[in-house]
N, C-alpha and C positions, 0 to 999 in steps of 0.2 A: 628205206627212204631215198627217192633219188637225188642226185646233188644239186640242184637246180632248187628244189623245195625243202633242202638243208641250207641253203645258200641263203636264198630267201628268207627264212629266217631269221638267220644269223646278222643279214642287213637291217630286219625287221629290230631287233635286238638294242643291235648296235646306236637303232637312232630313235630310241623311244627312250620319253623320261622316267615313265612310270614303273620302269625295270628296277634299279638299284633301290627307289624306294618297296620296292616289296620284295626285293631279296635283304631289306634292313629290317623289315616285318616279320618275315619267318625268322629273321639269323636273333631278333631281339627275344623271342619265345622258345628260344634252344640256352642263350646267354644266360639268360631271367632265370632258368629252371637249375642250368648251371653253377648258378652263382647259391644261389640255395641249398644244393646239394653241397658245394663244397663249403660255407659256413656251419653246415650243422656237423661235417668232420673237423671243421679245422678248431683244435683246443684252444689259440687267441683269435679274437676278434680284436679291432682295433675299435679306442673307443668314439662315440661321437658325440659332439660337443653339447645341439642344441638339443630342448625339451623336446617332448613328444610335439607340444603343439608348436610349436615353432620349426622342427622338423617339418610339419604338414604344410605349413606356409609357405614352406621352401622348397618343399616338392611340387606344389601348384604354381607356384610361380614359375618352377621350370618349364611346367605344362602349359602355362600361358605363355611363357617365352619361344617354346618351341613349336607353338600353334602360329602363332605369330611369325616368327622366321619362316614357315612353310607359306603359308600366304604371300608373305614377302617374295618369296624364291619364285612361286608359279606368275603372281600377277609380275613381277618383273620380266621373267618368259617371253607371258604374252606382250606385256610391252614391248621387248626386245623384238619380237617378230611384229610386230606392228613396225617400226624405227624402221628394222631392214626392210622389210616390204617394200616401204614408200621411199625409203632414200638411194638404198640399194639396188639388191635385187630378191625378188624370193628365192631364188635358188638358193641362197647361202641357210635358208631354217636347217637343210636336212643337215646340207655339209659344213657349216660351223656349230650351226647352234642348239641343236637335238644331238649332237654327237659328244658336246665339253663335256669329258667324265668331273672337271672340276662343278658343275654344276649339278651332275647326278650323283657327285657321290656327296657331295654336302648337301643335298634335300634328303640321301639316304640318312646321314648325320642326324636332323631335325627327326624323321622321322624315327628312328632309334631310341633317342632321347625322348620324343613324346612318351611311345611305349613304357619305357623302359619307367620311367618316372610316375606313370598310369601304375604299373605292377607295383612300383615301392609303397606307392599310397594305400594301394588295396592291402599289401603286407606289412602295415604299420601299427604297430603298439610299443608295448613297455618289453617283450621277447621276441620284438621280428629279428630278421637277421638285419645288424648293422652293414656287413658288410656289403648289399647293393644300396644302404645308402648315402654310403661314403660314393661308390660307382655312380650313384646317379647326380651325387655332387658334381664328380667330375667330369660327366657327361655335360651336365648343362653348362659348366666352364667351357668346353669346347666347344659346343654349339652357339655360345657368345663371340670365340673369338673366330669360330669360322663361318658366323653372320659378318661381321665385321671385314674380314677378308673377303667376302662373297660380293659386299658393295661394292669396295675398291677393285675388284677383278673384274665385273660384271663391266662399271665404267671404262675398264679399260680395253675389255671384250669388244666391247660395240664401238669405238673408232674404227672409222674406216679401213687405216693405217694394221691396225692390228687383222682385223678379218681377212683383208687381202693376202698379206703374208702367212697366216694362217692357210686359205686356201693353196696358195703359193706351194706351201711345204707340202701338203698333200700331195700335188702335181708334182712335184718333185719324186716323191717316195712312188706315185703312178709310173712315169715314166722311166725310174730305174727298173720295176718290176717289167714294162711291157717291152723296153729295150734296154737288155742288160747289157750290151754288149761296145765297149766303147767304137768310136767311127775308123781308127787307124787296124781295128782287127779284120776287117774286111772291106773289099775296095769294092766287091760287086755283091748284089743283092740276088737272093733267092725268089727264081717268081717260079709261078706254074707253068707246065707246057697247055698249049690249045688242050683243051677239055670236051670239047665236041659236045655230042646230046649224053647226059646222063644215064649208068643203069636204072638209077633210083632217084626217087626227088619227094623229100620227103617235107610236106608245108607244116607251116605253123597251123595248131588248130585250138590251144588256146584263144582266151580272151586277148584284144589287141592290147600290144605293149610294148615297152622297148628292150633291148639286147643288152642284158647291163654287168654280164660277164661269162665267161665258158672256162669250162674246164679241160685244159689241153688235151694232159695223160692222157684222158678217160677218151677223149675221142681219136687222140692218137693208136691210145692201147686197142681199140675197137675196130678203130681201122687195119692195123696189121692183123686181127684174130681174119676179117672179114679180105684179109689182100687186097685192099681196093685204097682209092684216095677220095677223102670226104671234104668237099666245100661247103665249110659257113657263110653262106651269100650273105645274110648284113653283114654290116659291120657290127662291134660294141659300139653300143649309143644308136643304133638303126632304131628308127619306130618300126615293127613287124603287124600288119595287119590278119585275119583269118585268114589261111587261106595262101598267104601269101610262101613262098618258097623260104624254108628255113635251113635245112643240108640238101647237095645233093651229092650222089655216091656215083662214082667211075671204078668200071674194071672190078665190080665184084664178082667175087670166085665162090663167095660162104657165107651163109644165109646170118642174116644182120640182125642185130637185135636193135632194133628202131626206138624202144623204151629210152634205154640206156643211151643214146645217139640225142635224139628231143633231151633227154635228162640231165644231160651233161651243159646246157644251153639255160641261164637264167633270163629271167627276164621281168619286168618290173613298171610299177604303170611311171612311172621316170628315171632320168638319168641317175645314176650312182656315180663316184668319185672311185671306186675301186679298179677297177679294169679299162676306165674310160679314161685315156691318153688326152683326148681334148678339152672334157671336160672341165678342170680346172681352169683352162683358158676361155673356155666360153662362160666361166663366171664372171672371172676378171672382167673379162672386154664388155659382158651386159653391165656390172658396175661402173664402169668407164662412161659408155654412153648414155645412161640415167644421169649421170653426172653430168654431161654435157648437152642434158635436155636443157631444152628454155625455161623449162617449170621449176629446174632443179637449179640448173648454172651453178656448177663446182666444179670449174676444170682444177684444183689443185687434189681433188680428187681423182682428176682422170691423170695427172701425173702418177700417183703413190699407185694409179693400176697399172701403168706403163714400167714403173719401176719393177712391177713384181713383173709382169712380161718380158719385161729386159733378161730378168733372171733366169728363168723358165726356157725362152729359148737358145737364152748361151747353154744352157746345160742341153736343153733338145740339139741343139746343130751340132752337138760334142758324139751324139751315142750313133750307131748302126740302126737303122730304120726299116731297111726297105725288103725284108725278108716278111715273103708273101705265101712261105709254104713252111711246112715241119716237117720234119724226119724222122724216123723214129730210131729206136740206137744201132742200124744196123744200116744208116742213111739212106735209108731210103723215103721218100716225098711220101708222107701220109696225109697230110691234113693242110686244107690251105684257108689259110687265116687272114686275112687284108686288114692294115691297120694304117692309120693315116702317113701320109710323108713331112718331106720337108715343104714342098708348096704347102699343101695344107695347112701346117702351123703357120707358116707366114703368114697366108691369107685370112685365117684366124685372127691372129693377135693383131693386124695394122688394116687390113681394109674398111671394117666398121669405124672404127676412131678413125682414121684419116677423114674418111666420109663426112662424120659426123662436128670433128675437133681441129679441121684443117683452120678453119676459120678465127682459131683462138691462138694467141702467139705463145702461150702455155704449151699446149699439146704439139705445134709443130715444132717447133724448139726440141722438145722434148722428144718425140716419135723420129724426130732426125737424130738426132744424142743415138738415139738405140739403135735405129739403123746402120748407121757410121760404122758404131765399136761394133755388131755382131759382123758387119764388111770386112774388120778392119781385123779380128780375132776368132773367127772360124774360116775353116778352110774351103780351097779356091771352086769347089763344087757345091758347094751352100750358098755360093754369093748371087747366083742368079737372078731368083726372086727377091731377093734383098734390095738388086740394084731395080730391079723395076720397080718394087715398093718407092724407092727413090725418088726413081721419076714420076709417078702418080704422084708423090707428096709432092712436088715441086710445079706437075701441071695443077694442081688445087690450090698451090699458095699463089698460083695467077690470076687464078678464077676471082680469090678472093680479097685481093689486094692488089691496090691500082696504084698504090705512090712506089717509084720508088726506094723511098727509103723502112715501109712498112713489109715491104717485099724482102730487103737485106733482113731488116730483126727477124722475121718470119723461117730464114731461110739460115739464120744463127744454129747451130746445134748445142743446147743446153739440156744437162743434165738434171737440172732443179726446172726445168721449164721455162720460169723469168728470174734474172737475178743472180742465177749461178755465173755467168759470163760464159762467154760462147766457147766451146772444146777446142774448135782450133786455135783460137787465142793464146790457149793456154802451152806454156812450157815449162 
């Protein structure tokens, strides 16, 4: 299987809910037969309390309880992805909310328990084995209290405040993956030399889709079998059309295996959070500006997205970025890989909201707070776009403000937005 259609998968997997409850399906029809087997060896059983028919009452009722919590868990789902649609963004179903194993693994819970509770009834009389119905006592005990805990989680899931940071962390754990390497271990960046016309140029000929992760080695390892150097013209996160150019190959010396080369390249009919450095910031900043639609008007929303931006790019302006090639272990340039810089996250994170949130004394407040401290605590080669971001935020608080004294609050740097009192005030 090549790694592209293993990958695939694996994301397929990863954000589907229907998975855990059907591996709680098979795992309940391995338990059930287990649990049988081992009562008719074990010389005690332990006893149980109620009658046969009172037994049955409390087996169905667990059945109706656990029919019950499953309903509960999907229509909540869907509610949930209705809420983020419209107030959010849709982007967050795949990357928050199809992904919370707390959510998959406690529908697997219900589901187990239905099961399970289904078999005790069918193996109920005056000689079944006691001991899965002590089991399925305890089962539906648990599926009580982790309904109970699935409300109070689920409420706390769907704040804003929570899903951002959540995102947040992702993009965190993204960007240590795609730059490991902190900013003080290199002062210069690896790029490619001129590449002229290619030997080889190899298109995409799948269905159209987007770049949503590659597999180094495998194209690095393939390029030294073949002595040549391989460019991935999108990027991660590129929509690729038919057609359109997907590697192309310099200085081949040995004939190429092109399978393996396409195969190593996934791709997907949308963005993934895995490999995609931006990505997490381009949730952010859509939640940010739905927030600051006229329909929606929630800039203390578009604060808690700036807060988790702030985060993100202290940590981005901290790592080694701007290596545009790979080596392979014998350094020499096999594969050149382009992955965004620092302009690019700047312009990401601050030119939509400036756009859209200049106008609000929340967001400029605020978007200045961030500005300042990443000027003020990353170093003197990341300050560039930062100070322009600046001055754009400060020709829009002109545009938009004609008093002077709405101009000064506008032009305050707050970390709460309104209310915190302005950064440099503070001592």
């Amino acid at each position: 299987m090549a790694w592209s259609r293993w990958y695939g998968i694996r994301s397929y997997v990863g954000s589907s809910l229907w998975v855990v409850p059907f591996i709680a399906l098979v795992l309940e029809q391995i338990v059930l037969r287990g649990v049988i087997v081992l009562s008719d060896k074990l010389d005690w059983t332990p006893l149980w309390p109620l009658a046969q028919e009172a037994t049955a009452t409390a087996l169905q009722t667990i059945i109706t309880l656990s029919l019950s919590f499953l309903v509960f868990t999907f229509g909540s789902i869907l509610v949930a992805i209705q809420v983020a649609s419209g107030q959010l963004t849709p982007r967050i179903i795949a990357t928050a909310l199809l992904r919370d194993n707390v959510i998959r693994l406690t529908a697997g819970l219900f589901v187990f328990t239905l099961l399970f509770a289904i078999g005790a009834v069918a193996r109920l009389g005056p000689s079944g084995p006691r001991l899965i119905l002590w089991l399925a006592g305890f089962l539906g005990l648990a599926s009580i209290a982790a309904f109970l805990y699935l409300i109070d989680y689920a409420a706390r899931l769907l704040r804003p405040g929570s899903i951002l940071w959540r995102i947040a962390e992702d993009g965190r754990k993204v960007v240590r993956d795609v730059y490991p390497r902190p900013i003080r271990d290199a002062e210069g960046g690896l790029r490619p030399p001129p590449l002229g016309e290619p030997d080889l140029a190899i298109p995409h000929a799948g269905a159209a889709a987007v770049v949503i992760a590659v597999n180094i080695p495998a194209l690095v390892a393939e390029a030294r079998r073949a002595d040549c150097l391989v460019e991935l013209v999108p990027r991660v996160g590129d929509f690729v059309g038919v057609g359109d150019p997907l590697l192309r190959l310099f200085g081949v010396r040995q004939a190429v295996d092109q399978k393996r080369l396409t195969g190593s390249v996934a791709l997907a009919p949308e963005r993934t959070i895995e490999q995609d450095a931006t990505f997490a910031l381009r949730v952010i900043v859509d939640v940010a500006i739905k927030a600051l639609s006229p329909a929606i008007n929630d800039p203390t929303t578009g604060v808690l997205a700036i807060d988790q931006l702030h985060r993100l790019l202290r940590m981005i302006g901290q790592r080694h970025l701007h290596d545009e090639i790979v080596a392979d272990a014998d350094g020499k340039g096999r594969l050149v890989l382009r992955t965004p810089n620092w302009d690019d996250f700047v312009q990401l994170a601050c030119s939509e909201i400036r756009l859209y949130g200049s106008g609000n004394f929340q967001i400029a407040r605020r978007l200045r707070a961030m500005i300042e401290d990443l000027i003020a605590n990353l170093p003197e080669r990341r300050r560039s776009p930062l100070r322009q971001e600046l001055r754009l935020l400060d020709q829009a608080i002109d545009r938009f403000y004609f008093s002077p004294e709405d101009q000064a609050l506008a032009r305050a740097p707050d970390m709460q937005g309104l209310g915190g009192g302005s950064v440099a005030g503070r001592t």
